[in-house]
C-alpha positions, 0 to 999 in steps of 0.5 A: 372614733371613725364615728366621730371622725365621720361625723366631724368631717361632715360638719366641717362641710355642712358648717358655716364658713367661720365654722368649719375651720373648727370642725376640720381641724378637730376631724384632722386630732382625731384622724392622727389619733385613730391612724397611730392606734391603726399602727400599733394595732397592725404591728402588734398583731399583723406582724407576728401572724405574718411570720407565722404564717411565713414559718408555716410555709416553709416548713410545711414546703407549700402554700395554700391560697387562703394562707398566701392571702392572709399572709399577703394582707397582713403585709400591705396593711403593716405597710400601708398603716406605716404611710397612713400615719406619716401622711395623716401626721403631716395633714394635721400639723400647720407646721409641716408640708404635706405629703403627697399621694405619690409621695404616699404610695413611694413609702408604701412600696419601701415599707412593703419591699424593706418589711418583706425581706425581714419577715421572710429572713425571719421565718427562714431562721426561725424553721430551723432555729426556734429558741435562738429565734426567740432569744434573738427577738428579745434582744432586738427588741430590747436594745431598740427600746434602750436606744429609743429611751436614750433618744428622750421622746416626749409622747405621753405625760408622766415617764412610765407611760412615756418607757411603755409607749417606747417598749411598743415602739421598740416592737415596730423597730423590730420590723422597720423603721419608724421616725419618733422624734423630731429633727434630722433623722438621716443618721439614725435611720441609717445606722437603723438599716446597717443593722438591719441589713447585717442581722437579714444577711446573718439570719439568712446565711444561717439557715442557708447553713444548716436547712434540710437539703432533703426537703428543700433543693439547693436552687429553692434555698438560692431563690429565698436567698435571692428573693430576702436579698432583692427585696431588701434593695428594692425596699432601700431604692424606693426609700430613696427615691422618696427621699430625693424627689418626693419628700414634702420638704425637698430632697432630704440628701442634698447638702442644702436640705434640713429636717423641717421646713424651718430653717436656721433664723438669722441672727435678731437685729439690734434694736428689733423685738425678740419677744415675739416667735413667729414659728416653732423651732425644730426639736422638741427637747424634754422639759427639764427639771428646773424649767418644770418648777420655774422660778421661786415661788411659782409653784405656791403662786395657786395659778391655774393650768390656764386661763383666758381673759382679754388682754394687751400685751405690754409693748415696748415704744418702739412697738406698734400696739397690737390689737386686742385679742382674747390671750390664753396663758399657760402655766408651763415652760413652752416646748418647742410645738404648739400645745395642741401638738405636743402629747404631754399636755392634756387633751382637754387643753386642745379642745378648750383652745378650740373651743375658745376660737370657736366662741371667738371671731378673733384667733386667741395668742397664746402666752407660755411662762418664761422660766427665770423672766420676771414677765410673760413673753409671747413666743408663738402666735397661733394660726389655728 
């Protein structure tokens, strides 16, 4: 995959003017592909080497250079994949604002001092208390999994890839926060680090509790109690600063700011088209069952997924005729992304799309069916 992605970036380049759009924007999937890999890569693994490691330390009273370093590592790169993927995310979607580099290393340092102060609190339970440790994470992680089901994701296709995909979600939320859907997030990512606050100071006055007073002295106990406590705060500080001066979309506390960079339209007009969509709205709610199957007879219509023919749309009078375009018809309710954003359609259908504007000079439209309408309606225009 970094091969390819090398290799696309540098024919994006290379390419001809009317080429390289093609090739970046096939760079930019494969980018956000390998960042989210990066991600659950780091976290199933990092994470648990670096309480580990951390548990070792304060059992054994001492750190060595080459354990302090690898538990170091093992830090800042479970912080670095977390802003990795939100800045490559956001740089592979036209529909989002970009994120910064400051913006980038703000995140990096809330994940780090946030991820910091749980991994220590962590080891500090787990040197004293083993098997309630591991009772603990169990049920974290359990009821992280519930609450992100109940939160209906819409990543992967069918619904048990879909709970899989959440169970290893689950295990980053053991450890920070990590946005999954889309829309206004302040809530749950409050309520996210009220609890995450509570299970630290509980873990920790626990082992302050019941530590060994004759391995460790009272003032090395207050200085980890001071270290997990500090870092934490300043984990929380960096997130607001994030938040109120460098977010893409503005200050994300103010009472005029929304989760997405779409703000609420206004109502249509009388006499003014609604068929045509020019931007994609916010959520992006799971396709119910009677949206699924369509309306009476559309399932043994034959129609493939979907097809590409040159075509008009039928336009009303009061219309301006539009020009003749090639037009992708999908055979699916439109969710509320472009196709080559939403991980239930096959990924083949992203690269058919790109491939069609590649043979193209004209960008394609794309038509989705309208449940319980007699007719297509354009709903988005895409610009890819």
């Amino acid at each position: 995959r970094y091969l390819r992605t090398l290799y696309l970036g540098l024919q994006s380049r290379w390419q001809a003017e009317h080429r390289r759009r093609h090739f970046y924007w096939r760079m930019m999937f494969e980018s956000a592909d390998i960042s989210m890999l990066r991600l659950l890569e780091a976290f199933l693994k990092s994470a648990p080497q670096l309480v580990l490691q951390l548990s070792i330390m304060v059992q054994q009273k001492s750190i060595e250079p080459l354990q302090g370093l690898s538990a170091s590592a093992s830090l800042v790169s479970l912080a670095w994949m977390i802003a990795s993927y939100q800045k490559v995310l956001r740089d592979s979607r036209e529909d989002k604002m970009p994120m910064s580099y400051k913006g980038a290393v703000v995140q990096i340092l809330w994940h780090l001092f946030t991820i910091a102060a749980r991994a220590i609190a962590f080891a500090l339970f787990a040197s004293v208390f083993q098997l309630y440790f591991g009772i603990f994470i169990v049920t974290h992680w359990c009821i992280m999994t519930f609450w992100i089901i109940q939160g209906e994701t819409d990543f992967c296709m069918s619904k048990w890839e879909e709970i899989i995909y959440n169970m290893v979600v689950g295990i980053i939320y053991i450890f920070c926060w990590f946005n999954v859907k889309e829309g206004r997030s302040r809530y749950r990512m409050c309520i996210y680090y009220i609890i995450t606050l509570s299970e630290n100071a509980a873990l920790t006055i626990l082992w302050f509790l019941y530590y060994d007073r004759e391995a460790i002295s009272d003032f090395d106990a207050l200085i980890l109690v001071c270290v997990v406590s500090s870092s934490f705060a300043l984990g929380i500080f960096f997130m607001f600063i994030y938040y109120c001066l460098l977010h893409p979309n503005g200050p994300i506390f103010s009472h005029r700011s929304v989760g997405c960079i779409f703000r609420q339209e206004p109502a249509p007009v009388p006499g003014s088209p609604v068929e045509a969509v020019t931007s994609p709205p916010r959520s992006l709610p799971r396709t119910t069952g009677g949206e699924r199957d369509g309306a009476p007879g559309e399932r043994d219509s034959c129609v493939p997924v979907f097809q590409v023919r040159p075509s008009t749309l039928p336009t009303p009078a009061a219309r301006a005729p539009r020009t003749e375009r090639p037009v992708i018809r999908i055979d699916l309710p439109r969710k509320k992304y472009p196709a080559w954003d939403a991980h239930f359609i096959d990924r083949r259908l992203r690269k058919t799309i790109l491939a069609l504007e590649y043979a193209s000079p004209i960008t394609p439209c794309l038509q989705y069916r309208t449940p319980g309408a007699p007719q297509e309606v354009l709903e988005y225009e895409t610009t890819v």
